[in-house]
C-alpha positions as semicolon CSV with decimal commas, in nm:
position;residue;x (nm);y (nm);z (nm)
1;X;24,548;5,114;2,746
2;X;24,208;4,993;2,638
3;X;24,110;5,357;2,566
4;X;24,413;5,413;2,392
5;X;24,344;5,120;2,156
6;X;23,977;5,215;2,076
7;X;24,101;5,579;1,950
8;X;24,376;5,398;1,746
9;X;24,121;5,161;1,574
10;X;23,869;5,530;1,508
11;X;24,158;5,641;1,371
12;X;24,231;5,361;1,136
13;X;23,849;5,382;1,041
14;X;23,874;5,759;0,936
15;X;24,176;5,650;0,754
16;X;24,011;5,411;0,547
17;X;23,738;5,608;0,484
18;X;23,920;5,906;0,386
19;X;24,100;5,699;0,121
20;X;23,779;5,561;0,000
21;X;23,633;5,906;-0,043
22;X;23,927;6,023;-0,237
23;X;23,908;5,647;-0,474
24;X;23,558;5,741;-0,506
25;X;23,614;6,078;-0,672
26;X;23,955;5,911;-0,908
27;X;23,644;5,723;-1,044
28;X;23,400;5,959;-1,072
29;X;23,646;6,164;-1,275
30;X;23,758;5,899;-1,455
31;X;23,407;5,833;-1,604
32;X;23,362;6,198;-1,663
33;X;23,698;6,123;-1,856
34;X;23,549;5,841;-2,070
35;X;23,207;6,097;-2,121
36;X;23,368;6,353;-2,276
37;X;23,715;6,223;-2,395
38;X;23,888;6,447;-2,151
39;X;24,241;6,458;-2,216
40;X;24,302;6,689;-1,915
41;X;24,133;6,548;-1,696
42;X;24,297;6,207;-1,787
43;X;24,606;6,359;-1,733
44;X;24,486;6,495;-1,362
45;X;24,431;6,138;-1,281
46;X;24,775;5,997;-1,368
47;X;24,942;6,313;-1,222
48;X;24,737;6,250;-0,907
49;X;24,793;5,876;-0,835
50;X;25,068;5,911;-0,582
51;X;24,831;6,050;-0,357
52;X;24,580;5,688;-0,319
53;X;24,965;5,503;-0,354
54;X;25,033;5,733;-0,058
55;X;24,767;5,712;0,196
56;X;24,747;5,316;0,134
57;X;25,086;5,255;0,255
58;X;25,040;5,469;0,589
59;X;24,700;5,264;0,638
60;X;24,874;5,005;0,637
61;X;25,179;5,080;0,860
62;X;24,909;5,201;1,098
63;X;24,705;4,871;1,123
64;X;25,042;4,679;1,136
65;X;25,131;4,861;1,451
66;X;24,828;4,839;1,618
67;X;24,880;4,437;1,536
68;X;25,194;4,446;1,677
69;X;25,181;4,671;1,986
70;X;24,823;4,527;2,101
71;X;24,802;4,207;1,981
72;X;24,428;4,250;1,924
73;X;24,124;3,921;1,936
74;X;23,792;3,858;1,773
75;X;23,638;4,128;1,653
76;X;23,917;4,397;1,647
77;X;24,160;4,165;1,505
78;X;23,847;4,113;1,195
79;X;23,887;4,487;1,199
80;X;24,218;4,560;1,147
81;X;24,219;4,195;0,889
82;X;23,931;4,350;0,687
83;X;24,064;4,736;0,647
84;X;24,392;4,562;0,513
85;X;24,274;4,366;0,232
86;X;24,021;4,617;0,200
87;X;24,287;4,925;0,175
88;X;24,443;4,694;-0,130
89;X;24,134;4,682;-0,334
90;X;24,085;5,077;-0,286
91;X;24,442;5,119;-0,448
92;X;24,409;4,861;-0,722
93;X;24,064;5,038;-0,760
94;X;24,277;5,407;-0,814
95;X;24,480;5,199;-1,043
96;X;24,174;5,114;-1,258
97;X;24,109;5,451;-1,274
98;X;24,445;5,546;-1,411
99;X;24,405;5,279;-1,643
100;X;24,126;5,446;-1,806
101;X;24,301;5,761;-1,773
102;X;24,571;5,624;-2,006
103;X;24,284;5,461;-2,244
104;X;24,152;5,808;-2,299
105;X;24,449;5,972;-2,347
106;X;24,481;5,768;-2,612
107;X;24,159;5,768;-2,760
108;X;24,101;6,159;-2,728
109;X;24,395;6,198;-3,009
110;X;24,233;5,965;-3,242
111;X;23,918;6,092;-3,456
112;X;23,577;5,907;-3,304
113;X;23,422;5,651;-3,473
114;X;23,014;5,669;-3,515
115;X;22,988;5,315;-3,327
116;X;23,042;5,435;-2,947
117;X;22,931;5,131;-2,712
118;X;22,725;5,370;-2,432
119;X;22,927;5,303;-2,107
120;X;22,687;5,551;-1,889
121;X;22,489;5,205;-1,814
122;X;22,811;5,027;-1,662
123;X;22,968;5,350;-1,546
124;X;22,676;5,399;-1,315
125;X;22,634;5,024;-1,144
126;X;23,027;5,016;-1,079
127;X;22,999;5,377;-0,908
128;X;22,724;5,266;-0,690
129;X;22,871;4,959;-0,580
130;X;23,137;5,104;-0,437
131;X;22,960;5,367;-0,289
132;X;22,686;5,104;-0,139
133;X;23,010;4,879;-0,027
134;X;23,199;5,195;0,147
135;X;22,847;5,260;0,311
136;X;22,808;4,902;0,450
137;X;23,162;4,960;0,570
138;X;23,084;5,217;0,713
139;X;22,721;5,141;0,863
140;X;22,827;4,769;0,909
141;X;22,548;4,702;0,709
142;X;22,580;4,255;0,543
143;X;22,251;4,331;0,351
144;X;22,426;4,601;0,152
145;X;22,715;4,405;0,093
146;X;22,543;4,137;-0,012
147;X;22,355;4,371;-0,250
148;X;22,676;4,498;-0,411
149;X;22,758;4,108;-0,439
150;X;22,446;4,010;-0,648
151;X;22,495;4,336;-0,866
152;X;22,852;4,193;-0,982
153;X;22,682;3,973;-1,228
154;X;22,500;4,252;-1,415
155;X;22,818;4,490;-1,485
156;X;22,975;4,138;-1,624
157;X;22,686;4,126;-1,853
158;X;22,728;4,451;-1,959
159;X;23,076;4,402;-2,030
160;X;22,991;4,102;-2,247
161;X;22,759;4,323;-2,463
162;X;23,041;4,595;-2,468
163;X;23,289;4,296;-2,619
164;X;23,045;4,134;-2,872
165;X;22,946;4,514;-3,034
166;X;23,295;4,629;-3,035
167;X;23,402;4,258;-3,151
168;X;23,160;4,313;-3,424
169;X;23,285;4,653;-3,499
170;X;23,667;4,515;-3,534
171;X;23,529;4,304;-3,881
172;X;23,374;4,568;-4,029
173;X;23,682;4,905;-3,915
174;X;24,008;4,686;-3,946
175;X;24,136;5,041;-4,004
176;X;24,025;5,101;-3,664
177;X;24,148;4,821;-3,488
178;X;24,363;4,998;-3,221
179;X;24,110;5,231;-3,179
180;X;23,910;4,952;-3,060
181;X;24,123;4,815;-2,865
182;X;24,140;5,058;-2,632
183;X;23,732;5,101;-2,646
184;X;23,748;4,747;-2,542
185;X;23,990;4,826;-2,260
186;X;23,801;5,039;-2,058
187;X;23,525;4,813;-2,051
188;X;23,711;4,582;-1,899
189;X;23,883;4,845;-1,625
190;X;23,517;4,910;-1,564
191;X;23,447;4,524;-1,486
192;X;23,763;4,506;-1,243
193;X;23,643;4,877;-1,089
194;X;23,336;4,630;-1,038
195;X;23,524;4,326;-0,916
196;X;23,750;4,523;-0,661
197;X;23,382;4,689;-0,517
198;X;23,261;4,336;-0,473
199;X;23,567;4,236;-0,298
200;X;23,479;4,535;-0,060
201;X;23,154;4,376;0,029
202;X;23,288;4,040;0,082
203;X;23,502;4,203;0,344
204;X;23,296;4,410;0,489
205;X;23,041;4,074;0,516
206;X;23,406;3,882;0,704
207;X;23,414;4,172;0,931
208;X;23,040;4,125;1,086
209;X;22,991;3,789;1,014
210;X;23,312;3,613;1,049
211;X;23,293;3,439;0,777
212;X;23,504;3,394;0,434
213;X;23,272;3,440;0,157
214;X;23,483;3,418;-0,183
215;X;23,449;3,176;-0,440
216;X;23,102;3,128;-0,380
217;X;23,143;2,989;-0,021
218;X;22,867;3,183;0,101
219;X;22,581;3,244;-0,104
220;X;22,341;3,537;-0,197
221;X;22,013;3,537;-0,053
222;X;21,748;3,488;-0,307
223;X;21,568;3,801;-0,210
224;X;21,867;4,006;-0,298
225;X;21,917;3,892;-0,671
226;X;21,784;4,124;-0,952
């Protein structure tokens, strides 16, 4: 029985993985999206969604089964707590991505303004922290989550700057104003793409540590912090 368990729990762990390889590449198309005002590629990433929507729900059904046929303690039961919140934040994460998806179908009908704010900046922190908090998942590695955790604050600046130039923009282009909009948008998907990462760490730092960390419960070592 005991054997039978561990190979369920591996199994749950490639699951988990596998989905967070496939949210991984929704985003990185979705920023190749925002690049290049893909329409088609957009499109890709709507048509695609069921697919994260999918694998979510059988992640899921798996880890409640496992719950309920093995009635699992302490660590494993941290295990199986931790992949299902974190399996949530990988699909609201695929949602993000079709979020932008839609933004840029929008904005690839529309002619482009000359102010552009430069999301390569943002695009590249939120990618890496949810690479770096898939890794710690993986590696069960708290200093990397707690890495991902102190880069949260930068992406929110960015966003900030993102909101004041396109704010700025809105005075002077009221002919513009929906084109904005949706400029304004995908900043903020980017911040939640961000947010859902961090939640990923936090996780990942309840798994190993046994410990709740949100709200500021449990706070970043100084030598992390940028």
């Amino acid at each position: 029985m005991a054997k039978h368990f561990q190979r369920e729990l591996a199994t749950i762990k490639r699951m988990i993985l596998s989905l967070g390889a496939l949210v991984e590449e929704r985003v990185r198309m979705a920023i190749v999206a925002i690049e290049n005002r893909d329409a088609d590629m957009a499109r890709q990433i709507i048509k695609l969604d069921y697919e994260i929507d999918e694998m979510e729900v059988e992640v899921e059904e798996q880890c409640l089964k496992v719950l309920a046929l093995h009635q699992p303690v302490a660590v494993d039961l941290r295990f199986l707590v931790a992949v299902i919140k974190i399996n949530n934040e990988l699909e609201r994460i695929g949602d993000e991505a079709v979020n932008i998806a839609h933004r840029i179908s929008v904005l690839a009908k529309r002619k482009s303004l000359d102010l552009f704010f430069d999301y390569s900046g943002m695009a590249e922190k939120v990618q890496r922290m949810l690479k770096m908090s898939l890794d710690a998942l993986v590696e069960l590695d708290e200093t990397l989550a707690f890495q991902v955790l102190a880069m949260d604050d930068e992406v929110d600046e960015l966003k900030s700057s993102a909101y004041d130039r396109i704010k700025s923009a809105m005075s002077e282009k009221s002919d513009a104003i929906g084109y904005l909009i949706n400029l304004l948008l995908i900043s903020r998907h980017l911040e939640r793409l961000a947010d859902h990462a961090t939640n990923i760490a936090e996780e990942v730092i309840y798994l190993i540590e046994g410990e709740i960390i949100r709200h500021g419960k449990y706070p970043i070592p100084d030598k992390l912090r940028r």
